[in-house]
DODRENZA-382591 format. One record per residue (C-alpha): x, y, z; residue number from 1. Coordinates in pm, whole numbers, m for minus. Example, Ala and Ser with C-alpha at 12.3 -4.5 7.8 and 13.67 -1.06 7.14 Angstrom:
BEGIN
+--------+--------+--------+-----+
!      u !      v !      w !   k !
+--------+--------+--------+-----+
!   1230 !   m450 !    780 !   1 !
!   1367 !   m106 !    714 !   2 !
+--------+--------+--------+-----+
END
This chain:
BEGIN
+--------+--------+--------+-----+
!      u !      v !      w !   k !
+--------+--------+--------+-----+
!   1154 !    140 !  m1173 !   1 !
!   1019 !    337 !   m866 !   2 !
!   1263 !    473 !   m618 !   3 !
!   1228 !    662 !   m262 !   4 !
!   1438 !    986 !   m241 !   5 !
!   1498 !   1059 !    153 !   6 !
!   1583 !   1400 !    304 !   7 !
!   1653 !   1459 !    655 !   8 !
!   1440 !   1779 !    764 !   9 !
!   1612 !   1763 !   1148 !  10 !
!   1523 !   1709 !   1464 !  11 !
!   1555 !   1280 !   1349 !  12 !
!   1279 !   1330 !   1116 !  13 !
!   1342 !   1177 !    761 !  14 !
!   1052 !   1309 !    453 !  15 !
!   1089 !   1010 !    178 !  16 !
!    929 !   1095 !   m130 !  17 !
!    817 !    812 !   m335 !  18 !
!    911 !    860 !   m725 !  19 !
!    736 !    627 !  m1031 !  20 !
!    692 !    839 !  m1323 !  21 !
!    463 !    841 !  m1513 !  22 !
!    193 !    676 !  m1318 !  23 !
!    298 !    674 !   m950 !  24 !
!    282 !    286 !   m934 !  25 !
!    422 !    103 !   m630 !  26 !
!    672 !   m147 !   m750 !  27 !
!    891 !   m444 !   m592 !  28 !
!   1199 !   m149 !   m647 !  29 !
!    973 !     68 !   m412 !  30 !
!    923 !   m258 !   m171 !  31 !
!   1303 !   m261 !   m159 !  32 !
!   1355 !     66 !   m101 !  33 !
!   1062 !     86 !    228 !  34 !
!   1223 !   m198 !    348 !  35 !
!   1595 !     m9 !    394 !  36 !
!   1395 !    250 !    540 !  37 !
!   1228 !     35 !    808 !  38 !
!   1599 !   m104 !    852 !  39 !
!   1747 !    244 !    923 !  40 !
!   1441 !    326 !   1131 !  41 !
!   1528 !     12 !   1316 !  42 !
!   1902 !     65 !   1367 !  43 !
!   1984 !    404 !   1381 !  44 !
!   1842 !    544 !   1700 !  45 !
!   1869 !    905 !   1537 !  46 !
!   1607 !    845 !   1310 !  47 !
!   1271 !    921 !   1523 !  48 !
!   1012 !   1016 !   1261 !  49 !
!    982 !    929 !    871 !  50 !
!    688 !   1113 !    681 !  51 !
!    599 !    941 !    383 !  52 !
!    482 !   1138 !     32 !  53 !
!    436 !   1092 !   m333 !  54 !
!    627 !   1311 !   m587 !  55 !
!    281 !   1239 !   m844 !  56 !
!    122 !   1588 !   m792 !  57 !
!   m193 !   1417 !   m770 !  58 !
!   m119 !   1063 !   m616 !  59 !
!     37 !    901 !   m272 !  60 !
!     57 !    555 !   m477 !  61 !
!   m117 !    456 !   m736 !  62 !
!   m144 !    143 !   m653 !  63 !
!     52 !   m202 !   m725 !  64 !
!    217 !   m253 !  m1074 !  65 !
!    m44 !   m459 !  m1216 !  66 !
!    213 !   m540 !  m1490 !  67 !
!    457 !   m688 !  m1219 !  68 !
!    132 !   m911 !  m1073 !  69 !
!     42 !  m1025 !  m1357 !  70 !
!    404 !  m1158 !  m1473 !  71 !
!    455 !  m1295 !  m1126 !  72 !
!    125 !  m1496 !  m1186 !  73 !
!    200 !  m1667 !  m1507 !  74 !
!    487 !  m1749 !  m1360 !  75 !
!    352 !  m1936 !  m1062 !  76 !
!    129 !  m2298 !  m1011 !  77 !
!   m201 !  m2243 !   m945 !  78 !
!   m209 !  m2325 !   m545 !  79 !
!   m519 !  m2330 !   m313 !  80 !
!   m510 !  m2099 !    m36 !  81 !
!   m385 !  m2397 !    231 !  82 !
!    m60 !  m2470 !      9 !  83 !
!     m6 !  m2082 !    m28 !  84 !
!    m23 !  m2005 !    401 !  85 !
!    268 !  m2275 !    374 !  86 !
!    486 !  m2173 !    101 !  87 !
!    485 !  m1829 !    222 !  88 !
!    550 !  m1979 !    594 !  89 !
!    861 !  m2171 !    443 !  90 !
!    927 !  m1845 !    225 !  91 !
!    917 !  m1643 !    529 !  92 !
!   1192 !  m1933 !    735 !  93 !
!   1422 !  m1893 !    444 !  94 !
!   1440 !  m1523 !    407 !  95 !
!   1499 !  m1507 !    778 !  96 !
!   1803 !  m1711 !    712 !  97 !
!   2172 !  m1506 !    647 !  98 !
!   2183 !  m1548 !    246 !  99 !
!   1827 !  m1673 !    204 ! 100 !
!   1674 !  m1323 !     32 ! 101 !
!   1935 !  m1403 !   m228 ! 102 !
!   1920 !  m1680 !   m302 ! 103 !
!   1560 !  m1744 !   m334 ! 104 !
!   1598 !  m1456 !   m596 ! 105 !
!   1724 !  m1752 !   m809 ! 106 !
!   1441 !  m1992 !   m790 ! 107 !
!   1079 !  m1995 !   m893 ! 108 !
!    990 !  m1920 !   m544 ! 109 !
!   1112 !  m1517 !   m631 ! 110 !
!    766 !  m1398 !   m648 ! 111 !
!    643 !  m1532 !   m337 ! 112 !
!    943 !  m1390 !   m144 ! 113 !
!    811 !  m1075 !   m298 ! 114 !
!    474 !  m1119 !   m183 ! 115 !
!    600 !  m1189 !    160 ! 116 !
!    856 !   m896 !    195 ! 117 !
!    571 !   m664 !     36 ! 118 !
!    364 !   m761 !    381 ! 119 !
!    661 !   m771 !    622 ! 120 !
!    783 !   m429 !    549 ! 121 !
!    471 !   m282 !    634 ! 122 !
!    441 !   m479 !    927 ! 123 !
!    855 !   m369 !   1035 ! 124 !
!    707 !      1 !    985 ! 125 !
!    451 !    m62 !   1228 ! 126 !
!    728 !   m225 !   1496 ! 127 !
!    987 !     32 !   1453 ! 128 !
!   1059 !    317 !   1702 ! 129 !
!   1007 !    567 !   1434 ! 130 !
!    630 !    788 !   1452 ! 131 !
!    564 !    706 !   1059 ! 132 !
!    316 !    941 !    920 ! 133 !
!    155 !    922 !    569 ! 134 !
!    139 !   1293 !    431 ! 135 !
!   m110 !   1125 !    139 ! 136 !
!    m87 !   1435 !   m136 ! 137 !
!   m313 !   1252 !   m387 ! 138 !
!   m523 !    907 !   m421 ! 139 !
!   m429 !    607 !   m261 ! 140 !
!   m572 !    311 !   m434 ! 141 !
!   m458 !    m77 !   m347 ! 142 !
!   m118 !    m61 !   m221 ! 143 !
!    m71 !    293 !   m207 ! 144 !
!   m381 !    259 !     70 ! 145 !
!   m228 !    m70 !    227 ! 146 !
!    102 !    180 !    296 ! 147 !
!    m78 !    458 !    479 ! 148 !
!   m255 !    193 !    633 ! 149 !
!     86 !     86 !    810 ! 150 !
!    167 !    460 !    887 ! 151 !
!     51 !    559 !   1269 ! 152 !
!    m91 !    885 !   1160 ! 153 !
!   m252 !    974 !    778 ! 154 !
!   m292 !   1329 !    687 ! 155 !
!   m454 !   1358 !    336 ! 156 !
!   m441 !   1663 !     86 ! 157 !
!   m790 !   1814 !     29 ! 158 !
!   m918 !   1719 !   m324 ! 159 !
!  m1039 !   1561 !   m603 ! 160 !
!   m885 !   1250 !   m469 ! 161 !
!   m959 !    897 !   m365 ! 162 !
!   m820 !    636 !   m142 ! 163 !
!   m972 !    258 !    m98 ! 164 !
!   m907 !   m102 !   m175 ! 165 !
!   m984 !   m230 !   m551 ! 166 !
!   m863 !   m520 !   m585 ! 167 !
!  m1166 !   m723 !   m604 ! 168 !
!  m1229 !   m560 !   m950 ! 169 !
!   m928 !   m744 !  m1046 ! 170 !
!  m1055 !  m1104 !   m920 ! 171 !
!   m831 !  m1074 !   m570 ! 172 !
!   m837 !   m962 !   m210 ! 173 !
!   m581 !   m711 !    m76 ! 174 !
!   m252 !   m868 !    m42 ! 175 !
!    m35 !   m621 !    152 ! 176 !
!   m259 !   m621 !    466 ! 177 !
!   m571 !   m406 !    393 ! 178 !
!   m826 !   m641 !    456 ! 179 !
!   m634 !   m686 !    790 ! 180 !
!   m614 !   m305 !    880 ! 181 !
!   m943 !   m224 !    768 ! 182 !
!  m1103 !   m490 !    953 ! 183 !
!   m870 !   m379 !   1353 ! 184 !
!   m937 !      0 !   1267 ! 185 !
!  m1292 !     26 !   1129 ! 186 !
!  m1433 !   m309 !   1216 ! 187 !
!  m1582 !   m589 !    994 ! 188 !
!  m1886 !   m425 !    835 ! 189 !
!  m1700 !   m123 !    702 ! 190 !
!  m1393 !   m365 !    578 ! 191 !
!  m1591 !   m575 !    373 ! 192 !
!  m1801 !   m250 !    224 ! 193 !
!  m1496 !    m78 !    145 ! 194 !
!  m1286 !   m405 !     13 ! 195 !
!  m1562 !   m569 !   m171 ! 196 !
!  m1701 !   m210 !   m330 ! 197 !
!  m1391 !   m146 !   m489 ! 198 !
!  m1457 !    229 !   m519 ! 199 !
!  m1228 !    488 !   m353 ! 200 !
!  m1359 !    680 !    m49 ! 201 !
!  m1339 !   1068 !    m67 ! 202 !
!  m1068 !   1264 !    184 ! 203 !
!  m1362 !   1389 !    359 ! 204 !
!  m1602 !   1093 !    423 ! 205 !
!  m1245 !    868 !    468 ! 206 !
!  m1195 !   1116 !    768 ! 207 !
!  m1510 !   1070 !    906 ! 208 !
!  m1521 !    702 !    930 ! 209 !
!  m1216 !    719 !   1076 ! 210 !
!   m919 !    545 !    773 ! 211 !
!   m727 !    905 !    799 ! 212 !
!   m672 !   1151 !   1042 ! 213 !
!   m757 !   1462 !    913 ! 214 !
!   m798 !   1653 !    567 ! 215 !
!   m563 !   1933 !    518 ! 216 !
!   m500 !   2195 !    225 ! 217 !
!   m241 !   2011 !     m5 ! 218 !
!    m11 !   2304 !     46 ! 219 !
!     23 !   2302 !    453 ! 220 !
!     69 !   1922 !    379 ! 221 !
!    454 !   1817 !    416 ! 222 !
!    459 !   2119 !    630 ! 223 !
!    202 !   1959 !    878 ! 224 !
!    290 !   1622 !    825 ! 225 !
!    633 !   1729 !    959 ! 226 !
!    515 !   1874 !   1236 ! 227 !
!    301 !   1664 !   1383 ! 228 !
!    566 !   1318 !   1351 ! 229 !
!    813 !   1599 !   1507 ! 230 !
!    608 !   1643 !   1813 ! 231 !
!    524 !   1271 !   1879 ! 232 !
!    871 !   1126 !   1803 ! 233 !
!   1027 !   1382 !   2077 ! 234 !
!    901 !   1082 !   2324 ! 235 !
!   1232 !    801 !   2399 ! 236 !
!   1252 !    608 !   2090 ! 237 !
!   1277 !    261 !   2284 ! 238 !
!    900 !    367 !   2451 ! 239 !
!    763 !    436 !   2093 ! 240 !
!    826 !    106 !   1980 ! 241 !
!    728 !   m102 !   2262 ! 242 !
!    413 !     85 !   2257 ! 243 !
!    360 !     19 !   1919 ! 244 !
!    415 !   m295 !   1916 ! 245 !
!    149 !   m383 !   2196 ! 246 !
!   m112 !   m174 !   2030 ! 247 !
!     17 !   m339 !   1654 ! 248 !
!     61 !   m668 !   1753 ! 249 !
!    m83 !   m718 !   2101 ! 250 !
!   m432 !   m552 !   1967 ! 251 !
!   m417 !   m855 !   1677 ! 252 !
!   m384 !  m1149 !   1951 ! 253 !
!   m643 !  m1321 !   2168 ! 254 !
!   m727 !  m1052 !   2436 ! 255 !
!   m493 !  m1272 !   2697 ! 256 !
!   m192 !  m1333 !   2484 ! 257 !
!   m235 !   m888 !   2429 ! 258 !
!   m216 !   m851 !   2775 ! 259 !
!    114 !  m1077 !   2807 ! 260 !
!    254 !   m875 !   2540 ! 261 !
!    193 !   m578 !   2671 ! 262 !
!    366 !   m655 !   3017 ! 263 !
!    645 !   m815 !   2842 ! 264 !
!    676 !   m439 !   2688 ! 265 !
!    622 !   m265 !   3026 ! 266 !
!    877 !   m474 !   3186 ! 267 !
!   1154 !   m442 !   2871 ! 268 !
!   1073 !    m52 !   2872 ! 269 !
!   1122 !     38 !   3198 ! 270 !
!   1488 !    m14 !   3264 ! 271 !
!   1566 !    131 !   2965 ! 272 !
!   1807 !    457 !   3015 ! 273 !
!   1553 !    729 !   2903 ! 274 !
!   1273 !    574 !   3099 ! 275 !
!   1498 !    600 !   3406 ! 276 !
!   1536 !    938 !   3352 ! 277 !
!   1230 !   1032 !   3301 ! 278 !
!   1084 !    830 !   3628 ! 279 !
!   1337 !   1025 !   3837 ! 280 !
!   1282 !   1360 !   3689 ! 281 !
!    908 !   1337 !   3772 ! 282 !
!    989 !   1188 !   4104 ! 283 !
!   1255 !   1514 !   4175 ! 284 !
!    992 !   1741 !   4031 ! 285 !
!    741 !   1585 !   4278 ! 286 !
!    957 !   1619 !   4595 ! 287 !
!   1066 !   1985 !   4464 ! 288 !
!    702 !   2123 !   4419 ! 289 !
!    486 !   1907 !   4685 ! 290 !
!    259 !   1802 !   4354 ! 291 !
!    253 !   1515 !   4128 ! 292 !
!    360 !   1700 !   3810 ! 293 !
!    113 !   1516 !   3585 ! 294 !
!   m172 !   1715 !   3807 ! 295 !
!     32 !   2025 !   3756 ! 296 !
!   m100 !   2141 !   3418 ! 297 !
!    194 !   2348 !   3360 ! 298 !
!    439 !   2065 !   3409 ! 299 !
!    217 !   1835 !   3243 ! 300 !
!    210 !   2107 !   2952 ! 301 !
!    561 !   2114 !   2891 ! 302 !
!    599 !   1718 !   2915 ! 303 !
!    353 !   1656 !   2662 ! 304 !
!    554 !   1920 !   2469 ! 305 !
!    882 !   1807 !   2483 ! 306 !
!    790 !   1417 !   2458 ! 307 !
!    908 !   1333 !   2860 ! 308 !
!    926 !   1435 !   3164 ! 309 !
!   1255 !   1620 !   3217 ! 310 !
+--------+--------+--------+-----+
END
């Protein structure tokens, strides 16, 4: 039974080390444990950063626990895709309900509330306030990839190491979003190549195409990793995750319905405290010095540095 061992490195910032010995395999305890992350990242407004690492000296994630699929599917009817979308919707209805995790932990429908909270935990890590970085110290496969998928920044070790989408070799699509991700971040072509190829992508040519951010030396990893979610979470919490969620969620929508959302986000955002602060630093700073301080490059500088104008 995986596990993910958090320790708070300052500043808000949280490194959570995913543990599975002896293979590195993601697991529904692993699901669990992500998903109390996202809900600390969610409710504690200290937390502004989470970097996200394997303890496997040469893996992020394995991948899924085939074992645990496999059980889970000779366990279940065989369902078209049609009566799946709506057992998952009612799923989804009754986990949102106070005592409905539990209790459909005692019917047959357990393994498609743990298909649905395997894809809503990535989705709560792409909503939260939190910058979540991958810091991806080994190969990625399935839904190792599918989790630094849902991270806003991926910094991977240099290596001897792969990251992709296999399942096809198994007779399935992605399940925990990667067909989804792929599609939004590299576009269609490159999706389908990489999904129905099965074969992991190298750090280097992953970088180029644009899947992670950049390839580092595995030992200024956690060390960079760190840094960089430091940086970026310095801007007001509240403004992190309305942004993300217009870029997340708005960039998935018909262009329209994108734009709605992101107003809806402008307009929630801006009376927030630390946006009013901000607003009337820059309009002090502006009276004060006679310039707009975003065309001072000094003052601009130091904003981008600290996270806000101040």
């Amino acid at each position: 039974m995986g596990e993910v061992r958090i320790d708070e490195r300052g500043e808000g910032v949280l490194l959570a080390t995913i543990s599975n010995p002896p293979h590195a395999l993601m697991d529904d305890a692993i699901v669990v444990a992500l998903e109390q992350l996202a809900a600390r990242a969610e409710s504690d407004p200290a937390v502004t950063g989470i970097v996200l690492t394997g303890e496997h000296p040469e893996r992020f994630v394995a991948h899924y626990d085939v074992g645990e699929l496999l059980a889970g599917a000779r366990q279940s009817p065989s369902v078209s895709p049609r009566a799946a979308r709506v057992s998952l919707g009612a799923v989804s209805a009754i986990r949102g309900m106070p005592g409905g995790k539990a209790a459909l932990e005692r019917t047959p429908a357990d393994g498609l509330s743990q298909a649905e909270r395997f894809g809503e935990v990535f989705v709560r890590l792409n909503t939260c306030g939190a910058v979540v970085t991958a810091a991806i110290n080994g190969s990625a496969m399935g839904g190792g990839c599918e989790l630094a998928l849902a991270c806003d920044l991926r910094l991977m070790a240099a290596g001897p190491f792969g990251i992709g989408q296999p399942e096809i070799l198994l007779g399935f699509p992605p399940g925990g979003g990667g067909t989804q991700r792929l599609t939004r971040m590299l576009g269609t072509r490159r999706a389908l190549e990489i999904c129905l190829e099965g074969a992991p992508l190298a750090p280097a040519e992953a970088a180029e195409i644009g899947l992670i951010d950049e390839v580092v030396p595995g030992e200024e990893l956690i060390d960079r990793a760190l840094a960089a979610t430091t940086r970026l979470a310095a801007r007001p919490k509240a403004g992190i995750a309305a942004l993300k969620r217009a870029v997340y969620l708005g960039g998935s929508m018909p262009f329209e319905a994108g734009l709605r959302l992101e107003r809806a986000e402008f307009m929630a955002a801006l009376v927030n405290e630390a946006s009013q602060e901000a607003m009337a630093a820059y309009v002090d700073a502006t009276e004060q010095s006679g310039e707009l301080p975003l065309y001072d490059e000094q003052a601009r500088a130091d904003a981008v540095e600290r996270g806000r104008f101040a």
